[in-house]
N, C-alpha and C positions, 0 to 999 in steps of 0.2 A: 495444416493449420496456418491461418494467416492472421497479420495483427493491422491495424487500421487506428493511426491518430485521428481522435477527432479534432478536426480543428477551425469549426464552425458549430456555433449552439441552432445551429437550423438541421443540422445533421440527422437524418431518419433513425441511424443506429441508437440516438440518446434514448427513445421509446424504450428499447430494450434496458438499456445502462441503466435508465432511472429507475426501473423494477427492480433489477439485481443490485441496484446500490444498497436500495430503500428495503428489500426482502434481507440481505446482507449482513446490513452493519446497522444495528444502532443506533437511536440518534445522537448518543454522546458520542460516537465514536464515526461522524461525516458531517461534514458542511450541510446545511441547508443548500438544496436543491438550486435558488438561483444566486448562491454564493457560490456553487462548483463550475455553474453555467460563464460566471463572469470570470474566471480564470483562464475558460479557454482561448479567446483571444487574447487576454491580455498579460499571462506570465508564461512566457517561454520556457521557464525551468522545468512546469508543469506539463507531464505528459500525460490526457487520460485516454488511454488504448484500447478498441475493439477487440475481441479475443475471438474468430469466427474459422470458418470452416464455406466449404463452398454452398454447404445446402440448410446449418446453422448458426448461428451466433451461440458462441460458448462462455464467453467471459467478459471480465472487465478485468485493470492493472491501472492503477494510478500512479506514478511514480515522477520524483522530483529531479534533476541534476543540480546539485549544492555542492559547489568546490570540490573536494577529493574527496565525494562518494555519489552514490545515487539511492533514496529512499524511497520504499513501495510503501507508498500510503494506504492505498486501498487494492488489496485483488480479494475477486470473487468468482467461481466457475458454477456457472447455473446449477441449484441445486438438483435438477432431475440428469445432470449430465456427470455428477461428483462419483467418484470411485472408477473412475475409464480412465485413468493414467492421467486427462486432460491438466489440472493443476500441475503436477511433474513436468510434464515436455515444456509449458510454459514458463515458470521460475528454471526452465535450464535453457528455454532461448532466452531469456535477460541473460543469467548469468552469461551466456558466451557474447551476447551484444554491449553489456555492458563493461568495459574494460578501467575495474576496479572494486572497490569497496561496496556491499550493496548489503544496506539497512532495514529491517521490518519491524514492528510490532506484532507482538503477540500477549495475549491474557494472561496472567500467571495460572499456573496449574491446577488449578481447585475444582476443574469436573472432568468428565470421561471424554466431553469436546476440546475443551483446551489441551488436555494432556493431549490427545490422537495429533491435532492440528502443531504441536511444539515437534512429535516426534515425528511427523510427516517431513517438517522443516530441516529438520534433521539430518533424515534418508536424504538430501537434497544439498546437505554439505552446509550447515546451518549453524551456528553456535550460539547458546546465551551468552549476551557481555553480565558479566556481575558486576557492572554499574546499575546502582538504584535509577530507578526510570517511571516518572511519572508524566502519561501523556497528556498535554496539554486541551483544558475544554475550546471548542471552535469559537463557542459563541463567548466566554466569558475568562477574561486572564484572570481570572484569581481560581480558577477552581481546576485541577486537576485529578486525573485516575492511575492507579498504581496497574505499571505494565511491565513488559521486557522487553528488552533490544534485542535482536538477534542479525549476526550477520554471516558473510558469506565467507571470514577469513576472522581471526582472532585476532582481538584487538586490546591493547591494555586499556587500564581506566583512564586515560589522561585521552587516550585517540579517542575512548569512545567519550570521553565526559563532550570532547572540543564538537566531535560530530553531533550529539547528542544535542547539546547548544547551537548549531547553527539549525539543525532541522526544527528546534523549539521556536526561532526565531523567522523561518522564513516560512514553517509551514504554519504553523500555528497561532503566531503574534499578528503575523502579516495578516489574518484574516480577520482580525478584529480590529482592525487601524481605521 
């Protein structure tokens, strides 16, 4: 498995990414298409990464570096390739490339997808912070959705409130500036 920053919105890969973005996630829950295109060149913090293999494309991983931690905005692993370990090997090459604190969302528990997806995170060395967490709309700062933090080391409320606050601010505020 190999990973591939894109870091050109001319990049062939994005044909794939934009399917699995847009098949994926939501629209409350992704930037409009050439709002994610305009971050590639232009915020360094943001990584959005190929997830491939020699003979497929496997996935997508968006993830940000914000002071002392690193937040996964978006991962997705093609729905016809999910249950092959593929998500696993990947969230454990972050964790060993990333040397620190590592942030995600997840939906609160209320159907047999969330719940599977919380306890997957889990097996993978995952915690819920019990800090209230409401993620921020892309398109509109006044409106948000009731989520969970989850990370890769346990954190009190005050680590997670401060990290919580700067990922509100650089991933989510920034995009509507």
């Amino acid at each position: 498995m190999q990973f591939q920053r894109i870091t050109s919105v001319n990049d062939p890969a994005l044909t794939f990414i934009r399917t699995l973005y847009e098949d994926a996630f939501p629209p409350h829950e992704r930037r409009d298409w050439a709002s994610l295109l305009q971050l590639i060149p232009d915020t360094k913090e943001m990584h959005l990464d190929l997830v491939y293999t020699a003979d497929k494309n496997i996935g997508l991983i968006t993830w940000w570096e914000i002071d002392d931690c690193f937040f996964v905005e978006h991962f997705a692993i093609d729905a016809a390739l999910r249950g092959q370990n593929y998500g696993a090997l990947v969230l454990n090459h972050y964790k060993e490339q990333l040397p620190g604190t590592i942030i995600l969302e997840v939906e609160h528990p209320e159907d047999s997808f969330s719940i599977r997806r919380i306890a997957f995170y889990e097996r993978l060395g995952y915690h819920i912070l019990s800090l209230p967490y409401r993620q921020p709309a892309y398109a509109d700062p006044n409106a948000s959705f009731p989520f969970l933090l989850m990370s890769n080391r346990i954190l009190s409320d005050q680590e997670a409130s401060s990290m919580a606050e700067k990922i509100k601010n650089k991933v989510y505020l920034a995009s509507v500036r």
